[in-house]
Short mmCIF file of the C-alpha atoms (twelve columns), coordinates in Angstrom:
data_MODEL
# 
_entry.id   MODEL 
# 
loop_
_atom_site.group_PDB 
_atom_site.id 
_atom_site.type_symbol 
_atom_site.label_atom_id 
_atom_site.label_alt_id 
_atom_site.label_comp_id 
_atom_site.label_asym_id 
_atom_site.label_seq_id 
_atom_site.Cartn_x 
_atom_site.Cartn_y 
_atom_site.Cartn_z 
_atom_site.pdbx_PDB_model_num 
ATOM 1  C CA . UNK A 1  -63.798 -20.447 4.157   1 
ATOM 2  C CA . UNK A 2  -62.972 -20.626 0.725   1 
ATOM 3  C CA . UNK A 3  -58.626 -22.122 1.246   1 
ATOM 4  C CA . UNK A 4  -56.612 -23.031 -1.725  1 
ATOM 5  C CA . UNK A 5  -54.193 -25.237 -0.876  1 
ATOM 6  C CA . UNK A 6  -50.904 -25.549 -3.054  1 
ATOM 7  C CA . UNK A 7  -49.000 -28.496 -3.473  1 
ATOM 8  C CA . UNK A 8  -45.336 -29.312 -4.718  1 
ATOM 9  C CA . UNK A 9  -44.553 -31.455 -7.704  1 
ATOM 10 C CA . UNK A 10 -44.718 -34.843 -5.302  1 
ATOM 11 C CA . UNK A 11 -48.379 -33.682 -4.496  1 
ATOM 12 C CA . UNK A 12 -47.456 -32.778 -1.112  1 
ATOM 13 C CA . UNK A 13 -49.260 -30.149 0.364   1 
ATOM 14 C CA . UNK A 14 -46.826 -27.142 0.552   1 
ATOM 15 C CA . UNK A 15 -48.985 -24.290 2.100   1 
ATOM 16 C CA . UNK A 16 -52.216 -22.821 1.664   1 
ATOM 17 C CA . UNK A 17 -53.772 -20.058 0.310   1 
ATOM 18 C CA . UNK A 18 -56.663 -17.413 2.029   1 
ATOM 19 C CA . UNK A 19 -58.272 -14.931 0.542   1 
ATOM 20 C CA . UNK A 20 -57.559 -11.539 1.471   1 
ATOM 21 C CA . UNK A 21 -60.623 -10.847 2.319   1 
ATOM 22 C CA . UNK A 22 -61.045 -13.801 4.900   1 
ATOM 23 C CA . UNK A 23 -57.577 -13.089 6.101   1 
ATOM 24 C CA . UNK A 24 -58.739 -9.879  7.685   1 
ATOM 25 C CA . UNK A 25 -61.334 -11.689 9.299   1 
ATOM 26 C CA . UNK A 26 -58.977 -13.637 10.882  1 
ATOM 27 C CA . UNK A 27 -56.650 -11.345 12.037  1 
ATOM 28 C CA . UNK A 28 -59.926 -9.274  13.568  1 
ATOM 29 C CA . UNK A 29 -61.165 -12.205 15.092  1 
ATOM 30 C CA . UNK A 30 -57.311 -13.170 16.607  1 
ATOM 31 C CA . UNK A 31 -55.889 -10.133 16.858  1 
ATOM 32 C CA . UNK A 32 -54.213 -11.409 20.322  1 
ATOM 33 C CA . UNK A 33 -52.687 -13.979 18.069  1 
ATOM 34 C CA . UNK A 34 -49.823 -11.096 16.930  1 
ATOM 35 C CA . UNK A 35 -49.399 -12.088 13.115  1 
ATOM 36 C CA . UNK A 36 -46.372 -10.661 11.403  1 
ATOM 37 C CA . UNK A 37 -47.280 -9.873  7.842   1 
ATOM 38 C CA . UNK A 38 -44.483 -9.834  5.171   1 
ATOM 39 C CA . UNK A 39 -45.757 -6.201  3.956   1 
ATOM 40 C CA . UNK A 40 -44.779 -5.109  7.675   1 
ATOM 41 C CA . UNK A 41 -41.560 -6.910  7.933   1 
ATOM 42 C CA . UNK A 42 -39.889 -6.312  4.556   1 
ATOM 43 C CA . UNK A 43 -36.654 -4.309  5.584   1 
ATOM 44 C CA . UNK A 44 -33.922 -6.747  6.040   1 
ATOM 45 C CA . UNK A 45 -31.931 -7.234  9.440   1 
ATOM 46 C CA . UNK A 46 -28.488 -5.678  9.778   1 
ATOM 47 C CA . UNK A 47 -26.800 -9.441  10.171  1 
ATOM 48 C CA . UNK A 48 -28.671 -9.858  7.168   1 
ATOM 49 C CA . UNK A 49 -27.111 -6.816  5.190   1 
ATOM 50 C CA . UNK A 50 -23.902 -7.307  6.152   1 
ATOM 51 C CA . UNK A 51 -23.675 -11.016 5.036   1 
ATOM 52 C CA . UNK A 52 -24.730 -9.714  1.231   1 
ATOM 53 C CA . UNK A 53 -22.361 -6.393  1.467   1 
ATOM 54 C CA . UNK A 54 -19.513 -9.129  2.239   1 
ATOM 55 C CA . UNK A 55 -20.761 -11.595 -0.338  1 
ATOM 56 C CA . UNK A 56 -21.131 -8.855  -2.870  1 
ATOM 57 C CA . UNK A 57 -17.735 -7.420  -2.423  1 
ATOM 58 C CA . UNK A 58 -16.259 -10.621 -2.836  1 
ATOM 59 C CA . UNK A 59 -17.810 -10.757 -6.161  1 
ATOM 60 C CA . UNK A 60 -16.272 -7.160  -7.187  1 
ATOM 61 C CA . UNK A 61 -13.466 -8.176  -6.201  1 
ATOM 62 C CA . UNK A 62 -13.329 -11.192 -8.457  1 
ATOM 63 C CA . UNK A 63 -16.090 -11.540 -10.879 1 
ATOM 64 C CA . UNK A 64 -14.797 -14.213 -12.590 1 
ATOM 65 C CA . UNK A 65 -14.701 -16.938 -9.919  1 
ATOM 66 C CA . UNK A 66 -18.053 -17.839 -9.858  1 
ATOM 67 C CA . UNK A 67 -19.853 -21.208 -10.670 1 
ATOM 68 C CA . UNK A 68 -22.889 -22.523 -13.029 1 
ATOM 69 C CA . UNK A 69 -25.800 -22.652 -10.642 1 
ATOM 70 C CA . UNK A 70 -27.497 -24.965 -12.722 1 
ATOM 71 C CA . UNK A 71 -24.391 -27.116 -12.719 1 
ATOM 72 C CA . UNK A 72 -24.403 -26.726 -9.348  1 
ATOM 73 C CA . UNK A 73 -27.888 -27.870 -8.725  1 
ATOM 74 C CA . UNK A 74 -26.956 -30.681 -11.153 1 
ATOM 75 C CA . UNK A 75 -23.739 -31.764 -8.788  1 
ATOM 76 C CA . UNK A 76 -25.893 -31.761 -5.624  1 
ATOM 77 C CA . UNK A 77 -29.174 -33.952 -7.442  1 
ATOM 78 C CA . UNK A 78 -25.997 -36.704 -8.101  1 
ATOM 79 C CA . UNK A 79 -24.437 -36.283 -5.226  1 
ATOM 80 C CA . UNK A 80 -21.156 -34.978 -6.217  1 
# 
């Protein structure tokens, strides 16, 4: 099995990738196993809707009270 495995900047391994090709020889081999592909679950829940319909009518409703995000990121990396 040819795996590539991909790493994060630390080295850590982070996931790994198979081939498409030897991924549907898994899935025939296991098909008992049940594995949920992304391609077949790419509709979001309704929970999930409604949380970004609120979030994005907040941000109608005041488009100017948002923050940096990379300031943001740069609070959270010192802590602030």
């Amino acid at each position: 099995m040819n795996l590539q495995f991909i790493h994060d900047t630390k080295g850590n391994t982070t996931g790994v990738f198979i081939p498409i090709e030897e991924w549907q020889i898994l899935k025939a081999k296991y098909a008992d196993l049940q594995i949920d592909e992304i391609e077949n679950n790419s509709e979001l829940s309704s929970w999930q809707k409604e949380i970004i319909d609120v979030r994005l009518n907040d941000y109608y409703k005041n488009p100017n009270d948002v923050g940096d995000f990379s300031k943001l990121l740069d609070d959270i990396e010192k802590g602030i």
